[in-house]
N, CA, C and O of each residue as an XYZ file, in Angstrom:
308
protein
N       0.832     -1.193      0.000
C       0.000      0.000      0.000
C       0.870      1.248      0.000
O       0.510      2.282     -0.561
N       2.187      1.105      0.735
C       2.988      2.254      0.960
C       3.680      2.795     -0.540
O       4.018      3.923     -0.896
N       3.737      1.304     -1.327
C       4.621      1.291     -2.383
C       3.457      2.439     -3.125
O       3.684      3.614     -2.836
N       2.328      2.201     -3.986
C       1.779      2.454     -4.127
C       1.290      4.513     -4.034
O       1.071      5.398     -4.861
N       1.314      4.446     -3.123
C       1.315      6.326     -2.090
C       3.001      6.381     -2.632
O       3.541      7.238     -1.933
N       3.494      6.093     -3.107
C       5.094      6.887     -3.358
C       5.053      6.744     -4.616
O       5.664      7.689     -5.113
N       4.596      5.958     -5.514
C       4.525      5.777     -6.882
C       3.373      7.097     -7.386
O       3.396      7.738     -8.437
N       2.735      7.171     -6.622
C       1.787      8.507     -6.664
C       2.737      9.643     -6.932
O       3.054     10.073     -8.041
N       3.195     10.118     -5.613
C       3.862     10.887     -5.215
C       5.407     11.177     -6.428
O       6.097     12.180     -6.614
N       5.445     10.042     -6.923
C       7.105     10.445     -7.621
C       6.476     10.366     -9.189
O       7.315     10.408    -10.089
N       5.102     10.258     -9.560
C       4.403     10.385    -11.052
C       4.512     11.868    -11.533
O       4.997     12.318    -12.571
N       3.895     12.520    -10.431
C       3.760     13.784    -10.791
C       5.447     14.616    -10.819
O       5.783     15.136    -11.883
N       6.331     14.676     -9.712
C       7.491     14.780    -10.248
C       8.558     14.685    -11.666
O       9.298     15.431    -12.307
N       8.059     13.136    -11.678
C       8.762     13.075    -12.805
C       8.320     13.864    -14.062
O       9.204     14.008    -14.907
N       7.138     14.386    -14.327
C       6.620     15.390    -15.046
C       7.507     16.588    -15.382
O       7.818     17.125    -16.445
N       7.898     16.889    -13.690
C       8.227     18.465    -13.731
C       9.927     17.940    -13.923
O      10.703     18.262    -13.024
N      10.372     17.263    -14.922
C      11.820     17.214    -14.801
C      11.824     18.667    -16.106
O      11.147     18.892    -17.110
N      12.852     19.322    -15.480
C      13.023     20.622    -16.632
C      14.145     19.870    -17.841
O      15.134     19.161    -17.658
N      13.564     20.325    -18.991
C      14.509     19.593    -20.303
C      15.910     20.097    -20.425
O      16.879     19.479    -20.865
N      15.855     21.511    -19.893
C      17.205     22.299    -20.000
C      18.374     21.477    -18.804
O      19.577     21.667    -18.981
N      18.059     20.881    -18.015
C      19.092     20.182    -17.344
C      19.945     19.355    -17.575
O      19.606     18.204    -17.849
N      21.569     19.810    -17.516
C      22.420     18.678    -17.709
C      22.836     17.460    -17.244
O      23.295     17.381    -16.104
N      22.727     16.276    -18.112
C      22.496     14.873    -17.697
C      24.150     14.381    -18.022
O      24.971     14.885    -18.788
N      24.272     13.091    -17.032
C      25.429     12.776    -17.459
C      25.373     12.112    -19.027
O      26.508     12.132    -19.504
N      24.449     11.575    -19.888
C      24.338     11.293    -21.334
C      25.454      9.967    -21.190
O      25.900      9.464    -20.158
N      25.773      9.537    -22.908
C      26.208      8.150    -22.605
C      27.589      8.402    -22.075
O      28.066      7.600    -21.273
N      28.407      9.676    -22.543
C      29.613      9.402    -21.619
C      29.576      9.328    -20.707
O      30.512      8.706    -20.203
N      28.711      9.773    -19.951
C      28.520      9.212    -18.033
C      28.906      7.923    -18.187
O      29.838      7.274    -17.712
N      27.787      7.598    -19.134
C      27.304      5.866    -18.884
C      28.764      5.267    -19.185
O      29.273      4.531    -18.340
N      29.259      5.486    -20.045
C      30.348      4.619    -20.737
C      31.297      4.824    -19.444
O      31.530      3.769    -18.853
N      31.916      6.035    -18.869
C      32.857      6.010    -17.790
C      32.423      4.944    -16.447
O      33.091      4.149    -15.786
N      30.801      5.403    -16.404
C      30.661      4.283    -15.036
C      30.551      2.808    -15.726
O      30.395      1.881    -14.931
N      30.597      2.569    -16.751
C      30.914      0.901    -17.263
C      32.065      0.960    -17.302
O      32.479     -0.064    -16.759
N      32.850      1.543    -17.618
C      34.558      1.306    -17.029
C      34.951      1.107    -15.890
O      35.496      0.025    -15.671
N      34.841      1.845    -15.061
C      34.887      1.442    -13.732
C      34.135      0.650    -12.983
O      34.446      0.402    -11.819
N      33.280      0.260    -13.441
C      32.260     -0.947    -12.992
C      33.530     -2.088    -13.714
O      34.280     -2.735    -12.983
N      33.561     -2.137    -14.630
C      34.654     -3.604    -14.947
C      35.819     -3.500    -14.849
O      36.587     -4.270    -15.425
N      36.219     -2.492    -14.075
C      37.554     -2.582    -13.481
C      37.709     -2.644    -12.118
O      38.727     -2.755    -11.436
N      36.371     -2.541    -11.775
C      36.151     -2.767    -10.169
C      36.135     -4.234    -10.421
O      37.175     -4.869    -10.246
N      35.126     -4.785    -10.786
C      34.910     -6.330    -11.124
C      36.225     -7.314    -11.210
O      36.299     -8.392    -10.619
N      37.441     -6.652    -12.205
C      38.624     -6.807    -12.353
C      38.978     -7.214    -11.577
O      39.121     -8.407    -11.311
N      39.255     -6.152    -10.905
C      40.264     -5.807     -9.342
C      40.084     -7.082     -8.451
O      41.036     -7.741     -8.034
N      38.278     -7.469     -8.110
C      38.156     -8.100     -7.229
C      38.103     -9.386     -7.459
O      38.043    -10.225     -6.560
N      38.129     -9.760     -9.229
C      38.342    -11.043     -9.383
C      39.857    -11.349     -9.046
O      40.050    -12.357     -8.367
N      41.027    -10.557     -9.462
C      42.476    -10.659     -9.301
C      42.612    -10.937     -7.888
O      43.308    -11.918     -7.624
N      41.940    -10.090     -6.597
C      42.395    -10.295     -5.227
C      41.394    -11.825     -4.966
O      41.879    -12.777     -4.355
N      40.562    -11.843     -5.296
C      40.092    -13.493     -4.949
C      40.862    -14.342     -4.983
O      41.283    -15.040     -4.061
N      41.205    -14.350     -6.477
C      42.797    -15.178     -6.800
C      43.932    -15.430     -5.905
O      44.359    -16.510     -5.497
N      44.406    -14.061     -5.638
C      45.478    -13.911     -5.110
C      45.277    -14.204     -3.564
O      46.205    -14.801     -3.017
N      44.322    -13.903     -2.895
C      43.600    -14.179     -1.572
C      43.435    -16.033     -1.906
O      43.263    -16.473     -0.769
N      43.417    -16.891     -2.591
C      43.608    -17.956     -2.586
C      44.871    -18.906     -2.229
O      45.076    -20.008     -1.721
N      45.662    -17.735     -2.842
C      46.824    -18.964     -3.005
C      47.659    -18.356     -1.474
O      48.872    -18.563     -1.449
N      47.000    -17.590     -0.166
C      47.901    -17.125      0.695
C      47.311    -18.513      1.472
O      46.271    -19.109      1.191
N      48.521    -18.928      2.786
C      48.013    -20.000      3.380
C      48.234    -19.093      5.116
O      48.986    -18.316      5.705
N      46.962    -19.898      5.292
C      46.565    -18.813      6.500
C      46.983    -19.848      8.092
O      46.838    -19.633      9.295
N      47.415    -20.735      7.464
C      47.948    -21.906      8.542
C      49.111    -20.943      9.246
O      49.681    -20.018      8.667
N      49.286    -21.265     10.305
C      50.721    -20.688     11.194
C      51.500    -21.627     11.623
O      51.189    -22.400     12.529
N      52.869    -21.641     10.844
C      53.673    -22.783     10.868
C      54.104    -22.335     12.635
O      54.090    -21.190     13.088
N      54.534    -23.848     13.533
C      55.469    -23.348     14.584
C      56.797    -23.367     14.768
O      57.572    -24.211     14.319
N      57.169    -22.034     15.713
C      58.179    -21.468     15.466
C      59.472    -23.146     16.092
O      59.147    -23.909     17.001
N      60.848    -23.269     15.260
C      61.670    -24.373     15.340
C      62.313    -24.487     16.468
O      63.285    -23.733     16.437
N      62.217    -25.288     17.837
C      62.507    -25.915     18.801
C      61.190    -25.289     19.635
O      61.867    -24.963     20.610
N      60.221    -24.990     19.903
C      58.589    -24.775     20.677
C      58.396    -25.815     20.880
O      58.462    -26.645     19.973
N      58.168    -26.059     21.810
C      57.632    -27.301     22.499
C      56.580    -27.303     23.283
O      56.436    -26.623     24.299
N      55.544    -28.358     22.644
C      54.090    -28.076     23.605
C      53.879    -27.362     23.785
O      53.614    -27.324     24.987
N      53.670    -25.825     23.017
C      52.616    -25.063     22.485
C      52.794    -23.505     23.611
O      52.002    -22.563     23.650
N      54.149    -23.675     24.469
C      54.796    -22.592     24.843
C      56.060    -21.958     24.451
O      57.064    -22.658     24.587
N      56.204    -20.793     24.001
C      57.385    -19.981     23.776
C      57.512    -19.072     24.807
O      56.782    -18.869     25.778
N      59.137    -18.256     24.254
C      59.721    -17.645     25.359
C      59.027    -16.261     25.558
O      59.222    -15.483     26.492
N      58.247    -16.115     24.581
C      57.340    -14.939     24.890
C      56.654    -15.088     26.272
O      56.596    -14.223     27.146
N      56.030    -16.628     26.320
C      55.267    -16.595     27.448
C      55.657    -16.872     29.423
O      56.100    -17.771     30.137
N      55.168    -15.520     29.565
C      55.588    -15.162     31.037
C      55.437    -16.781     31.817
O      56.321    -17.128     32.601
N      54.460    -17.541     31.574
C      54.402    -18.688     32.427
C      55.266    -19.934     32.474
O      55.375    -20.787     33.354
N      56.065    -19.763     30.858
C      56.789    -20.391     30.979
C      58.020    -20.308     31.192
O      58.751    -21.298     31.219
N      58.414    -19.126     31.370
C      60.052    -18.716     32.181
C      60.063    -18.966     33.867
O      61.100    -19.216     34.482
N      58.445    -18.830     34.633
C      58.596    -18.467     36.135
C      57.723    -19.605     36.016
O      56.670    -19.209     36.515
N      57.593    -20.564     35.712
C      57.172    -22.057     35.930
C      55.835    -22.196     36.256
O      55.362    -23.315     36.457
């Protein structure tokens, strides 16, 4: 019903669009399709590249049972 009361409301508007106003026309259009598929680009390349990182954390060589010397508990026992 709401949809409806705004479809009202934006009929008569669109009437009063003045003709003398500058529109972006197709070069708008054509620039935002460039950057629309170079956005697209972009984020197919980092998918990719976001694939092949390995997010495993190797441990660090002589750690034993899952304490290092970082940790305060294991210097003061």
């Amino acid at each position: 019903m709401s949809a409806s009361l705004a479809l009202t409301h934006l009929v008569p508007l669109a009437k009063e669009v003045d003709e003398n106003k500058v529109t972006p026309g197709v070069l708008g259009f054509i620039v935002f399709a460039v950057m629309a598929l170079a956005v697209w680009g972009l984020m197919k390349s980092m998918s990719k590249h976001m694939q092949k990182v390995d997010f495993k954390e190797t441990p660090a060589p002589g750690a034993e049972s899952g304490t290092t010397a970082d940790d305060p508990k294991a210097q003061h026992g």
